[in-house]
Kinemage of the C-alpha trace (Angstrom):
@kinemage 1
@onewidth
@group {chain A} dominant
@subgroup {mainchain}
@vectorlist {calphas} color= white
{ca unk a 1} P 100.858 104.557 108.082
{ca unk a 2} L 101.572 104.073 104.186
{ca unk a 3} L 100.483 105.905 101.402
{ca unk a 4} L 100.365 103.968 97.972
{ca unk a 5} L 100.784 106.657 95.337
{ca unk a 6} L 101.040 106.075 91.298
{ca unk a 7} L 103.387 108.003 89.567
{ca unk a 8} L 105.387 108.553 86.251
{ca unk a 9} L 109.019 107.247 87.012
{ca unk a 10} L 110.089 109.508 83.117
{ca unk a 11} L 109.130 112.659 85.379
{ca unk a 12} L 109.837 111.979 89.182
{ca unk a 13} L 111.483 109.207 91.197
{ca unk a 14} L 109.874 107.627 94.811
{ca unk a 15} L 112.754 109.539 96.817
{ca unk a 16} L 111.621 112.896 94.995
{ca unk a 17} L 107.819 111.978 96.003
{ca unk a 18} L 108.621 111.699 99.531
{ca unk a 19} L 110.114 114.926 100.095
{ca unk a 20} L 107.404 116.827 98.052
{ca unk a 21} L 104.611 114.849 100.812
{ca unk a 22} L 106.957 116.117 103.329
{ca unk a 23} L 106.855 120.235 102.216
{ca unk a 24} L 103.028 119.298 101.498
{ca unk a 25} L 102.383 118.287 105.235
{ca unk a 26} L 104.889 121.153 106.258
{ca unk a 27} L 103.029 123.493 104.714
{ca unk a 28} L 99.545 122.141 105.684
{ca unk a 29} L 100.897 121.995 109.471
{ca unk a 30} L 101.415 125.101 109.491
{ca unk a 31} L 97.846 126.525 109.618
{ca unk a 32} L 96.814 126.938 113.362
{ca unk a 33} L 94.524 124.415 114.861
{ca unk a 34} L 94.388 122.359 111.810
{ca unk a 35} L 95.023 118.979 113.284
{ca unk a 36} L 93.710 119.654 116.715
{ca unk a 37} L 90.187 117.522 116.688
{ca unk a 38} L 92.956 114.722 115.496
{ca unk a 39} L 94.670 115.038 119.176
{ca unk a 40} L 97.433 117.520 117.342
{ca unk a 41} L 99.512 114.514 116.035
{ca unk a 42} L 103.083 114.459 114.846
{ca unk a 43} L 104.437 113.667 111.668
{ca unk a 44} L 107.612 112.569 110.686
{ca unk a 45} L 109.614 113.025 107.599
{ca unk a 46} L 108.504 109.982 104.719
{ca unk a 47} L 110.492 107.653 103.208
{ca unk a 48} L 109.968 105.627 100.713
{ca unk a 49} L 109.658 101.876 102.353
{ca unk a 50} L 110.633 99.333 99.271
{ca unk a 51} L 110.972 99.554 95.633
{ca unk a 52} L 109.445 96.278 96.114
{ca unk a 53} L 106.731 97.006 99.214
{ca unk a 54} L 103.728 95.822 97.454
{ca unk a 55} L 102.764 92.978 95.973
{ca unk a 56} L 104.179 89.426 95.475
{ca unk a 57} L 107.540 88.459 96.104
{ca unk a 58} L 109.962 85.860 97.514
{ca unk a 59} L 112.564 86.297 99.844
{ca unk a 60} L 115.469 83.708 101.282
{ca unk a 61} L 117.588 84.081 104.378
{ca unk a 62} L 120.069 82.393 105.938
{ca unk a 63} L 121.463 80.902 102.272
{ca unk a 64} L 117.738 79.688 102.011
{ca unk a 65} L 117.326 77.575 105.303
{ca unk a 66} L 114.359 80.272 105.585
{ca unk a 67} L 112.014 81.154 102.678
{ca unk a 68} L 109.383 83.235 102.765
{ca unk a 69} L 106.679 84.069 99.829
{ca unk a 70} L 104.532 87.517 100.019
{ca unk a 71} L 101.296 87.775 98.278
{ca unk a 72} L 97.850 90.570 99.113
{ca unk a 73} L 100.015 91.321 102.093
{ca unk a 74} L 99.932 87.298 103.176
{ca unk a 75} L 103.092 85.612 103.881
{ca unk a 76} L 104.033 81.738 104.476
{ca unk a 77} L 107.063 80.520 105.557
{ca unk a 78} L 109.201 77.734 104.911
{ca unk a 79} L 111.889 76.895 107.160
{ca unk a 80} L 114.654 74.369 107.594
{ca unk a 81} L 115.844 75.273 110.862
{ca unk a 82} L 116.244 72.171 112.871
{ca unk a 83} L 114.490 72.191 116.142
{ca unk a 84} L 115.663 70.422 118.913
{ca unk a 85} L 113.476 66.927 120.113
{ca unk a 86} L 114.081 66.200 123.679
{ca unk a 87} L 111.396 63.042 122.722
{ca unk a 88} L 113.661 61.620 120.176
{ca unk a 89} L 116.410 58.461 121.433
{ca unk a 90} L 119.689 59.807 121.426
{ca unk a 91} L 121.982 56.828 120.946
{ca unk a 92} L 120.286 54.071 123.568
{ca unk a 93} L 119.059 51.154 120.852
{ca unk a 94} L 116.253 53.381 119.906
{ca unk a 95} L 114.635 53.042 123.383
{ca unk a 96} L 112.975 56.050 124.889
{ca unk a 97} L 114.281 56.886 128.493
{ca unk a 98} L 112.345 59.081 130.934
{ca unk a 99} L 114.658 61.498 132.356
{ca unk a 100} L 116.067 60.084 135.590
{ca unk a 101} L 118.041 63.622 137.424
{ca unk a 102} L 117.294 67.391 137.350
{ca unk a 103} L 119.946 67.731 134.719
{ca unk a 104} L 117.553 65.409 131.998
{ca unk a 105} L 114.440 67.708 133.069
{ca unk a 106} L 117.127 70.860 132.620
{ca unk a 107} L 118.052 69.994 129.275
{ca unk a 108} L 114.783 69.553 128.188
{ca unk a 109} L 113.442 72.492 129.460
{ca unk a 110} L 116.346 74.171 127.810
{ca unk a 111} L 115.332 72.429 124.241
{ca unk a 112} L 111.757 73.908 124.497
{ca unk a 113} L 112.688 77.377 124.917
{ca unk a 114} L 115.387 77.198 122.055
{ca unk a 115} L 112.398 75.928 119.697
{ca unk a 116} L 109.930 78.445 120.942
{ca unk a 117} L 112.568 80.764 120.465
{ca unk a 118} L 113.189 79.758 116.608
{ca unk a 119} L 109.079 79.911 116.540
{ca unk a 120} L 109.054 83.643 117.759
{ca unk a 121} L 111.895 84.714 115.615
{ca unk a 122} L 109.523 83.282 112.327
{ca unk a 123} L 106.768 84.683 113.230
{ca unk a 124} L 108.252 87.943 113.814
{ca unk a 125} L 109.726 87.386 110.501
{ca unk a 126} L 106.565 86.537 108.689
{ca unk a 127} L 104.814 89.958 110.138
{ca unk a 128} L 107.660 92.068 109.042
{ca unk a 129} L 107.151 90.365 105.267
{ca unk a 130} L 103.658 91.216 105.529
{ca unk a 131} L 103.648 94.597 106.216
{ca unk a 132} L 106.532 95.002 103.354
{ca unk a 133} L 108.996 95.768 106.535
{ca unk a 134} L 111.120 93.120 105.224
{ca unk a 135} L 111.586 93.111 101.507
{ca unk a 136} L 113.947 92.056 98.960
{ca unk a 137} L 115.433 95.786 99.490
{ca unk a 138} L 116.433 94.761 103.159
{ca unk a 139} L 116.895 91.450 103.236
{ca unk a 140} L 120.746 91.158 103.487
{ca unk a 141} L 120.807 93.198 106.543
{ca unk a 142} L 118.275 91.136 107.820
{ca unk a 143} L 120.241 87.988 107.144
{ca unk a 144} L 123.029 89.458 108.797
{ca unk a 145} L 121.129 90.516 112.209
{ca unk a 146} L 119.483 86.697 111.765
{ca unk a 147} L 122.828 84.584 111.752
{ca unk a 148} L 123.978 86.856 114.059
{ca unk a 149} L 120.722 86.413 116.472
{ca unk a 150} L 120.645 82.121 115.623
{ca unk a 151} L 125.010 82.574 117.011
{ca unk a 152} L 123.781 83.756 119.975
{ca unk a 153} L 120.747 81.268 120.416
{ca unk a 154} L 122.349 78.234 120.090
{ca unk a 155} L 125.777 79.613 122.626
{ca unk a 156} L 122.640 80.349 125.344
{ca unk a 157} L 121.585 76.813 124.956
């Protein structure tokens, strides 16, 4: 759930906002029965999500092998992560082989899920820029979990 709210930043700040919506839902909880054709749901405490949550912005991981641009709450990526092409001639005179043995068909196998892997992980990415999850605010923790995350992809395969 997110609540867009305009504000004077001379007479309040988003942090101060946040805790006044929390007392205001404290105190509106409070009355008996109030929320109970809703299915009596809980609230949490709010936060305040980005400085940066709305609108357009650009954001670059991984020293900018990943970029991705935000705008009305669309994202597109571009990324510069290599993917791995079992189809491509690896040193034989630029002749395609077939794989001959269970290990060729292994390998292969083992290429495909590292690239479908690298597609999940962007696509996950793009949603979380989308819904302002990953912002400019966040992003070098992000980066961090990401390297760390591509380490342990490419030791698996």
């Amino acid at each position: 759930m997110c609540l867009e709210v305009e504000y004077n930043p001379a007479c309040t700040d988003p942090e101060g906002l946040a805790n006044a919506v929390d007392r205001l839902l404290e105190t509106v909880l409070s009355t008996p029965g109030i929320m109970e054709e809703y299915g009596e749901p809980l609230f949490g405490p709010c936060w305040v999500a980005s400085t940066d949550a709305f609108g357009a912005r650009h954001l670059e991981l991984l020293g900018g092998q990943i970029q991705i641009d935000v705008e009305d709450g669309a994202a597109n990526i571009t990324s510069a992560l290599q993917r791995l092409n079992p189809g491509e001639p690896e040193g034989n005179g630029g002749v395609q082989q077939e794989p001959c043995d269970d290990e060729d068909v292994e390998d292969r196998e083992s290429w495909r899920a590292y690239n479908r892997a690298l597609d999940g992980m962007e696509s996950l990415l793009l949603a979380l820029a989308a819904e302002a999850v990953l912002t400019t605010d966040n992003q070098a923790g992000v980066d961090s979990a990401l390297q760390a995350t591509l380490n342990a992809l490419e030791n698996q395969f």
